[in-house]
Backbone as CSV, one residue per row, in Angstrom:
resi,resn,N_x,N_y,N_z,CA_x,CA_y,CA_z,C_x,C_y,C_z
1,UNK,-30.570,-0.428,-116.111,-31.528,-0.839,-115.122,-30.794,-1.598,-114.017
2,UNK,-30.958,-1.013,-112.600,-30.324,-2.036,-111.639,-31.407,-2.867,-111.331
3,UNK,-30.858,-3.389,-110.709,-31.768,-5.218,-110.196,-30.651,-5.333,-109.213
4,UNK,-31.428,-5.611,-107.983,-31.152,-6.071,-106.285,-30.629,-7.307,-106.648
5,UNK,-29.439,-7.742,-106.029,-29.162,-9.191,-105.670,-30.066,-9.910,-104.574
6,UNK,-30.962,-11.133,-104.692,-31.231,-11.279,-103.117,-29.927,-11.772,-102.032
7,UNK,-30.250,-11.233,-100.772,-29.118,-11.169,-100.014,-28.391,-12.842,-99.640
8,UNK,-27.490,-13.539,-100.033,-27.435,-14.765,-99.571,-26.580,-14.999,-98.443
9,UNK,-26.329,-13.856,-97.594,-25.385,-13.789,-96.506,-26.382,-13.341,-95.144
10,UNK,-26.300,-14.256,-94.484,-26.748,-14.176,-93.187,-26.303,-13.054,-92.350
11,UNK,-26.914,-12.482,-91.093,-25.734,-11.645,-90.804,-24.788,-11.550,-89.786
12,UNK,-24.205,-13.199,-89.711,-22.897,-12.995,-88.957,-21.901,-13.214,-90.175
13,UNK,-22.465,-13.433,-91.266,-21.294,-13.169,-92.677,-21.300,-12.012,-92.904
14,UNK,-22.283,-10.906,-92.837,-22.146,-9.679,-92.860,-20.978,-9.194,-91.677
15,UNK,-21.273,-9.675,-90.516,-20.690,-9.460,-89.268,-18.864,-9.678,-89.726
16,UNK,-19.096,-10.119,-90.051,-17.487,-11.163,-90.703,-16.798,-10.120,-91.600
17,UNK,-18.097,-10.011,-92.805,-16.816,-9.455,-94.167,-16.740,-8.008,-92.870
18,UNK,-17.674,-7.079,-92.839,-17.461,-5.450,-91.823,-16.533,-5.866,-91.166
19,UNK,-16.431,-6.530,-90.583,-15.286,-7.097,-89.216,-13.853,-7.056,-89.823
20,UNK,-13.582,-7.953,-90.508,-12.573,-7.794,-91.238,-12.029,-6.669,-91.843
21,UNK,-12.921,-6.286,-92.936,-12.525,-4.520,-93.370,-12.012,-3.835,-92.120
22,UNK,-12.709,-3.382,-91.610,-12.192,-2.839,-90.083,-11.477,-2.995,-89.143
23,UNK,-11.063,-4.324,-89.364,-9.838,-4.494,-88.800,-8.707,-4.148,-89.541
24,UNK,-8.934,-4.301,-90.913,-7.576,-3.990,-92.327,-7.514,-2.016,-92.046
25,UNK,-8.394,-1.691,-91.766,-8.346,-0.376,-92.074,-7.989,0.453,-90.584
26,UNK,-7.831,0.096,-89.798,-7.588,0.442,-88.092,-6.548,-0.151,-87.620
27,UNK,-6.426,-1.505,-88.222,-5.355,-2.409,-87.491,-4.347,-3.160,-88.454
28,UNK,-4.227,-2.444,-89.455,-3.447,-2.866,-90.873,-1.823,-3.292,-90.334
29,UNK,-1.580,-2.157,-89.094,0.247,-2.441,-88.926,-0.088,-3.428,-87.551
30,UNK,-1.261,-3.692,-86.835,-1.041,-4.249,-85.651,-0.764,-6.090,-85.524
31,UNK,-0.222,-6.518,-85.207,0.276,-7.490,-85.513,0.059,-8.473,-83.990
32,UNK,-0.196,-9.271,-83.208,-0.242,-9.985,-82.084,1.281,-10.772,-82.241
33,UNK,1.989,-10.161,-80.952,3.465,-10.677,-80.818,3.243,-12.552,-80.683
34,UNK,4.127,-13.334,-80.663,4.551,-14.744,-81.068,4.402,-15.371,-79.573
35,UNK,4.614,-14.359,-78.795,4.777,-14.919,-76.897,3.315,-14.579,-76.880
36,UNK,2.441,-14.380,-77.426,1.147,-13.910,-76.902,0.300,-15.163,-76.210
37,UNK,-0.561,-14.851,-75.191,-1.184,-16.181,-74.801,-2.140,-17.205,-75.711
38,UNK,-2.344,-18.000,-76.204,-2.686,-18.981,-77.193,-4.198,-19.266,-75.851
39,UNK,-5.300,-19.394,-77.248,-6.570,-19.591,-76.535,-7.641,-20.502,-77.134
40,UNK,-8.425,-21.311,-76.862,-9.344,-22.005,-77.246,-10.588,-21.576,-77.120
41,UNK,-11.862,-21.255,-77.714,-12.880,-21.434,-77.512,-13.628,-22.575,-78.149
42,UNK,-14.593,-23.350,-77.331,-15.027,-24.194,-78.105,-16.548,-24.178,-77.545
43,UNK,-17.575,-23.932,-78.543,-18.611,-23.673,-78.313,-19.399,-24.181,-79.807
44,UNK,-20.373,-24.870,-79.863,-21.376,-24.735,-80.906,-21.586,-23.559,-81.874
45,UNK,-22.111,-22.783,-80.954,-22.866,-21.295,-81.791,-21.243,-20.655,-82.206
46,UNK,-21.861,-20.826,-83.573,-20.739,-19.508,-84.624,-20.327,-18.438,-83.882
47,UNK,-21.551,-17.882,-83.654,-21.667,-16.302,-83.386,-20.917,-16.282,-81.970
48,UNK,-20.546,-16.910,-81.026,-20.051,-17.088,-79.761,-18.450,-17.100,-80.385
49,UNK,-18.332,-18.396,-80.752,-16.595,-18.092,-81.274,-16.252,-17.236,-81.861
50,UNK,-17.342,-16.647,-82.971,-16.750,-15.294,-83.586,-16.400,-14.016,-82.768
51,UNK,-17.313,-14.007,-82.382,-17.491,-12.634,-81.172,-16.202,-12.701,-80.338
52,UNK,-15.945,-14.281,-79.669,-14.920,-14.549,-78.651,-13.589,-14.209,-79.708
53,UNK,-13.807,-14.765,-80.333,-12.017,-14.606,-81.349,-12.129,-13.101,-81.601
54,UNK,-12.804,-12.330,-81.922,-12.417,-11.042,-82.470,-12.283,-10.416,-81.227
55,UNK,-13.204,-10.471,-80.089,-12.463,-9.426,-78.850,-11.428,-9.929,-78.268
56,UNK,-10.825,-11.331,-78.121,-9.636,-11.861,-77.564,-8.534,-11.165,-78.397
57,UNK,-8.664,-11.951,-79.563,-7.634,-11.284,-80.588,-7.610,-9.859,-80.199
58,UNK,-7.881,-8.974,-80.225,-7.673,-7.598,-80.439,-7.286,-7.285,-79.305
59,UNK,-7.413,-8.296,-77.859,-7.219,-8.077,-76.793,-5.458,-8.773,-76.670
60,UNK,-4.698,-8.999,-77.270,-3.591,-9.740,-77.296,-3.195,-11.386,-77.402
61,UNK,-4.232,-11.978,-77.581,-4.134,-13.129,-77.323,-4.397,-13.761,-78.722
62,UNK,-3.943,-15.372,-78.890,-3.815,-15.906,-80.196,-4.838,-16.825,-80.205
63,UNK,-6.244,-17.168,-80.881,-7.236,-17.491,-80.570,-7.545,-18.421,-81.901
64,UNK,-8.036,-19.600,-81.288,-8.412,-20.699,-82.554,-9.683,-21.212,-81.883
65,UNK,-10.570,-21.499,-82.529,-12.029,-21.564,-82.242,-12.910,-23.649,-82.627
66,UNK,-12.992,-23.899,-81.809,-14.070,-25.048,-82.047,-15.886,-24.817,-82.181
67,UNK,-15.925,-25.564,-82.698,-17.610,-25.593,-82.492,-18.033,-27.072,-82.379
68,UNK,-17.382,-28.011,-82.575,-17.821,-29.199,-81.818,-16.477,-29.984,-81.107
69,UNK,-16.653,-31.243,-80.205,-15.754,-31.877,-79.477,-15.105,-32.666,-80.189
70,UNK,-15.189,-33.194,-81.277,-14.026,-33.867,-82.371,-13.087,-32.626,-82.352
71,UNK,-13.301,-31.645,-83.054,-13.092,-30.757,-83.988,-11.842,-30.224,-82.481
72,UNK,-12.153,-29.669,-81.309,-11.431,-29.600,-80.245,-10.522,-30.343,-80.046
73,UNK,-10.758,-31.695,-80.010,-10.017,-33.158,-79.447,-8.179,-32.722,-80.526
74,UNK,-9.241,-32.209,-81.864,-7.952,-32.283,-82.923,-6.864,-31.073,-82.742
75,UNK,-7.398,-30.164,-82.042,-6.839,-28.856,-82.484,-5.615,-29.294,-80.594
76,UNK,-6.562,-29.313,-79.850,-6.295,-29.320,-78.390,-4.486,-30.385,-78.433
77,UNK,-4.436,-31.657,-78.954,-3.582,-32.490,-79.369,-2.090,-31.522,-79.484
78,UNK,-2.023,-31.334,-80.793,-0.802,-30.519,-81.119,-0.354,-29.031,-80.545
79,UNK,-1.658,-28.186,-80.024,-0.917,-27.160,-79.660,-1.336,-26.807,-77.690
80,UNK,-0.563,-25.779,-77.096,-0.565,-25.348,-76.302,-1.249,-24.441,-75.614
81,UNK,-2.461,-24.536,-75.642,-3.161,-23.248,-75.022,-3.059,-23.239,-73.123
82,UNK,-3.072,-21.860,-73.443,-3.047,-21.166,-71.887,-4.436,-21.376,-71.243
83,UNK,-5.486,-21.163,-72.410,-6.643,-21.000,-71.582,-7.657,-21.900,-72.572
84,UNK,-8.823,-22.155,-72.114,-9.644,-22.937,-72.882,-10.443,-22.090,-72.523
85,UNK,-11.790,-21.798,-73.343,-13.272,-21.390,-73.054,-14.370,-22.284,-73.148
86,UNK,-14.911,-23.002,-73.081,-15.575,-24.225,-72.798,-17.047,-24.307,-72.845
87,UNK,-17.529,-24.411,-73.713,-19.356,-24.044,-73.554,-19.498,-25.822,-73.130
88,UNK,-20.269,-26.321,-71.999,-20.980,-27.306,-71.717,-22.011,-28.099,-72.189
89,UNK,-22.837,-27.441,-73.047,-24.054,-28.237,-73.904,-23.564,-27.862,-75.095
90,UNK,-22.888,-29.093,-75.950,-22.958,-28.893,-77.372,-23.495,-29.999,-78.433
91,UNK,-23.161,-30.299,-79.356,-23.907,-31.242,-80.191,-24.886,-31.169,-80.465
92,UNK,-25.992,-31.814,-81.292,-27.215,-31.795,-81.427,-27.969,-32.482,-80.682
93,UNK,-27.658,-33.269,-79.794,-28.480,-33.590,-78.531,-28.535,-32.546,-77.315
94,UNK,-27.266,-31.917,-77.252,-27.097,-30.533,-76.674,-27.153,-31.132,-74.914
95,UNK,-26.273,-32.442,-74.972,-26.065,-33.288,-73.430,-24.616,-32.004,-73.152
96,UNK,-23.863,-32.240,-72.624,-22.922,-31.901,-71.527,-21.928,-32.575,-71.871
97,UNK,-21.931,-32.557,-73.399,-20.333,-33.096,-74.078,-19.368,-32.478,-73.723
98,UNK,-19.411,-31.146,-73.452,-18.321,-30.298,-72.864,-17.341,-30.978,-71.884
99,UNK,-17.981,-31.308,-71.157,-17.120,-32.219,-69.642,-15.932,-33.098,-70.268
100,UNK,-16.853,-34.074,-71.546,-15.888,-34.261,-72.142,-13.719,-33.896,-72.660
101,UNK,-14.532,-32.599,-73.128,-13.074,-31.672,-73.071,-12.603,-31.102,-71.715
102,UNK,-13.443,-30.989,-71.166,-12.589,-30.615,-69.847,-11.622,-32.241,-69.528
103,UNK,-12.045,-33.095,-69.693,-11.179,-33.912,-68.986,-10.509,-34.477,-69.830
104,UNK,-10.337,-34.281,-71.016,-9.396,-34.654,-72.094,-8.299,-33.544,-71.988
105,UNK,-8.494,-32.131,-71.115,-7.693,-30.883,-71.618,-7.125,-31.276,-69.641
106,UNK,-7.772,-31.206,-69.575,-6.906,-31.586,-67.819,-5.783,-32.246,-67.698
107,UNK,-6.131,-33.822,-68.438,-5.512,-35.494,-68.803,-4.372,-34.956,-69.748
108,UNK,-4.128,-34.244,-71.015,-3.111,-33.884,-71.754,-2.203,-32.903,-71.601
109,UNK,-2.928,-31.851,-70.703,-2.371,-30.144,-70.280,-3.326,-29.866,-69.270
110,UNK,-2.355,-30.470,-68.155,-3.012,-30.235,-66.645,-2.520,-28.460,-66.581
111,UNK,-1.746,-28.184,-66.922,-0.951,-27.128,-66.444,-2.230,-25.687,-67.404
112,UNK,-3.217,-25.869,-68.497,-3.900,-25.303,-69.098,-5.180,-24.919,-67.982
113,UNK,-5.314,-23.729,-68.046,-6.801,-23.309,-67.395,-7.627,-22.992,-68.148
114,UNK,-8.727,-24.081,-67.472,-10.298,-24.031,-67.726,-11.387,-23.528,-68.015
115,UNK,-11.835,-22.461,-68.676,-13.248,-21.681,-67.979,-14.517,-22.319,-68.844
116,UNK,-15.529,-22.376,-67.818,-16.869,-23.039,-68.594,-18.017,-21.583,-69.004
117,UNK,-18.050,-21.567,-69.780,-19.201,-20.361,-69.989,-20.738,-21.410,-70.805
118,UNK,-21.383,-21.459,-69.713,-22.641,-21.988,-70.372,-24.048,-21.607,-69.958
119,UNK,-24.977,-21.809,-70.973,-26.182,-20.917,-70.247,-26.898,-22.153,-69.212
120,UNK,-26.543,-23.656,-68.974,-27.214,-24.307,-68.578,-26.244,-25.150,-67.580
121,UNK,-26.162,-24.339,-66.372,-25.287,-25.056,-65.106,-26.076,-25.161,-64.070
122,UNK,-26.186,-26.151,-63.614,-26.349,-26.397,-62.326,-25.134,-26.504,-60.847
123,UNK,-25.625,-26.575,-59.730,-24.388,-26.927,-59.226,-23.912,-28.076,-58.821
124,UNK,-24.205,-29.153,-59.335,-23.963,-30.389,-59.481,-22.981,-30.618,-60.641
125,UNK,-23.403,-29.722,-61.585,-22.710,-29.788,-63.082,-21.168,-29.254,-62.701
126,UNK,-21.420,-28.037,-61.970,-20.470,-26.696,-61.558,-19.273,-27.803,-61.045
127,UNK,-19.976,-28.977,-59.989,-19.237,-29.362,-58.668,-18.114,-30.100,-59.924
128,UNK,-18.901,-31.170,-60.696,-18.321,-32.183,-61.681,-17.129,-31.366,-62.647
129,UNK,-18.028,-30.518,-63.222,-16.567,-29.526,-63.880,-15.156,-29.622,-63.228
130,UNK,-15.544,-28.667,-61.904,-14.077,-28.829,-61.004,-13.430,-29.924,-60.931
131,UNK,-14.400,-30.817,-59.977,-13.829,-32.215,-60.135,-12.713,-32.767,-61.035
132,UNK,-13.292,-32.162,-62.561,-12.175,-32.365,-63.624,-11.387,-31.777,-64.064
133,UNK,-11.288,-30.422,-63.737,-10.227,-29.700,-63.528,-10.727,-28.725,-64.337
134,UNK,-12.053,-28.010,-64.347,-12.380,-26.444,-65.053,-12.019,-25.947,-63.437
135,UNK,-11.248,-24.173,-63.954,-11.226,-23.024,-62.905,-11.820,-22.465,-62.564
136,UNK,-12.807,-22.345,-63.350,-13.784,-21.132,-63.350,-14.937,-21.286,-64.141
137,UNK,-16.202,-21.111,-63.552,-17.783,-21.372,-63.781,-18.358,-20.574,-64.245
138,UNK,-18.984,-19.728,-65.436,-19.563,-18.781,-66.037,-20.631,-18.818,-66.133
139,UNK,-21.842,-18.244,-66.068,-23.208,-18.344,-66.495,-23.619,-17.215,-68.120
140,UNK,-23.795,-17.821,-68.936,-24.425,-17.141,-70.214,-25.592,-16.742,-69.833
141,UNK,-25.696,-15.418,-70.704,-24.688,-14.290,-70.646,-24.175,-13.899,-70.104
142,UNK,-22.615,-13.444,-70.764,-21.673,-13.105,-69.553,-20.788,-11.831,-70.450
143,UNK,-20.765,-10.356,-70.203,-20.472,-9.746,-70.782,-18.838,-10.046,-71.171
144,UNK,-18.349,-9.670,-72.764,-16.502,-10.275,-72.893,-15.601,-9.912,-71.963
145,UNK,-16.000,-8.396,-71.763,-15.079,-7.926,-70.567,-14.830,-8.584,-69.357
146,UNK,-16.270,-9.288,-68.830,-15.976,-9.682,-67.489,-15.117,-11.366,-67.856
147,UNK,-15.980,-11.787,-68.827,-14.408,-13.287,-69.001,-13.474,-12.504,-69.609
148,UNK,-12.630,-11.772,-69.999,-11.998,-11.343,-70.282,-10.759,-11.175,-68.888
149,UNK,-11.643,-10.886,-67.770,-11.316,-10.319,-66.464,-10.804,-11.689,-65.249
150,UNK,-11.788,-12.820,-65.872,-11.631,-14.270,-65.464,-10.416,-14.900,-66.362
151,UNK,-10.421,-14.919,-67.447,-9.207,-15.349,-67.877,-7.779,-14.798,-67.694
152,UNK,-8.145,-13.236,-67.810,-6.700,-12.819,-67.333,-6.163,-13.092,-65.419
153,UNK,-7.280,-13.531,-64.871,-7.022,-13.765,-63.306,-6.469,-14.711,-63.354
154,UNK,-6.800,-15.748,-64.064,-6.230,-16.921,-63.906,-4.967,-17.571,-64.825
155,UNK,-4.706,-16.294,-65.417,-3.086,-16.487,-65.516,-2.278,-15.987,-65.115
156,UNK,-2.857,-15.259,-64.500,-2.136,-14.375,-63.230,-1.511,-15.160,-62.303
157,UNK,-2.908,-16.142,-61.699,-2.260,-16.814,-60.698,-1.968,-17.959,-60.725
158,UNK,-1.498,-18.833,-60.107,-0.822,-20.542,-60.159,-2.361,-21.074,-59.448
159,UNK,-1.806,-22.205,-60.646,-2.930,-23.323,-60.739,-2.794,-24.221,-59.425
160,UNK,-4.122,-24.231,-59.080,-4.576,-25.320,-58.029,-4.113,-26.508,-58.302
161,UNK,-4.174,-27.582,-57.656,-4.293,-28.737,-57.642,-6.078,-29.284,-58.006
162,UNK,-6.406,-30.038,-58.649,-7.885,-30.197,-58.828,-8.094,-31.068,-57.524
163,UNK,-9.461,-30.668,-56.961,-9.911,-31.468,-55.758,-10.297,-32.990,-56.071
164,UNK,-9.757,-34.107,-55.350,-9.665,-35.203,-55.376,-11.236,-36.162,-55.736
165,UNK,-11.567,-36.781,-55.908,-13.006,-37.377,-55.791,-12.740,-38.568,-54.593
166,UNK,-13.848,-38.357,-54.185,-13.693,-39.078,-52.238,-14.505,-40.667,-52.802
């Protein structure tokens, strides 16, 4: 007699174990070279870093994921990223802790570019970002390809100077 397990996996754990298999079975010899660009996302929602790490990764790049601003503060410290991804409302008050890391990632690795992807910008918020040294302003949703298209621009080109506060 079979008998159903009930399911205790949500389905970005489903999303996860498929993900994985499929990567073992397509991408078993592919390996991301050691010079590859090193990347941050730091966002609340799971499903955002997951999504972001699996199309970066596969896109060449070496990708380590936050979901809150401690958890960033720690990772950001010891290593070198090229690029940050930056969601603006996180925590459970869901204020604009983000800014936070922007100006902790400016202050330690000026030479690191910025991008904010959030569903809740204003342009007051937009102006303050810069101010602290984000490159680039995203509005959620934002298809991977097109940040995909923003991040690779902006390692393309040499970093600004951040605009002064008057």
């Amino acid at each position: 007699m079979h008998t159903e397990r009930p399911h205790s996996r949500g389905p970005l754990q489903t999303l996860k174990r498929v993900s994985g298999r499929l990567r073992k079975l397509f991408h078993a010899q592919d390996s991301v070279p050691p010079q590859a660009p090193h990347l941050l996302v730091v966002d609340d929602e799971e499903s955002i870093c997951f999504s972001m790490k699996e199309y970066f990764s596969h896109n060449g790049f070496i990708v380590d994921t936050a979901q809150e601003v401690e958890e960033a503060d720690r990772l950001i410290a010891p290593n070198k990223y090229k690029v940050i991804i930056q969601d603006l409302r996180m925590g459970p008050r869901k204020d604009h802790d983000g800014l936070r890391v922007v100006r902790l990632v400016h202050e330690r690795s000026p030479e690191t570019r910025i991008v904010i992807l959030t569903a809740y910008g204003s342009s007051e918020i937009e102006d303050e970002a810069r101010l602290l040294g984000a490159d680039a302003f995203l509005r959620k949703p934002q298809p991977l390809s097109q940040v995909a298209q923003v991040v690779r621009g902006l390692l393309e080109s040499p970093r600004r100077p951040a605009p002064q506060p008057v």
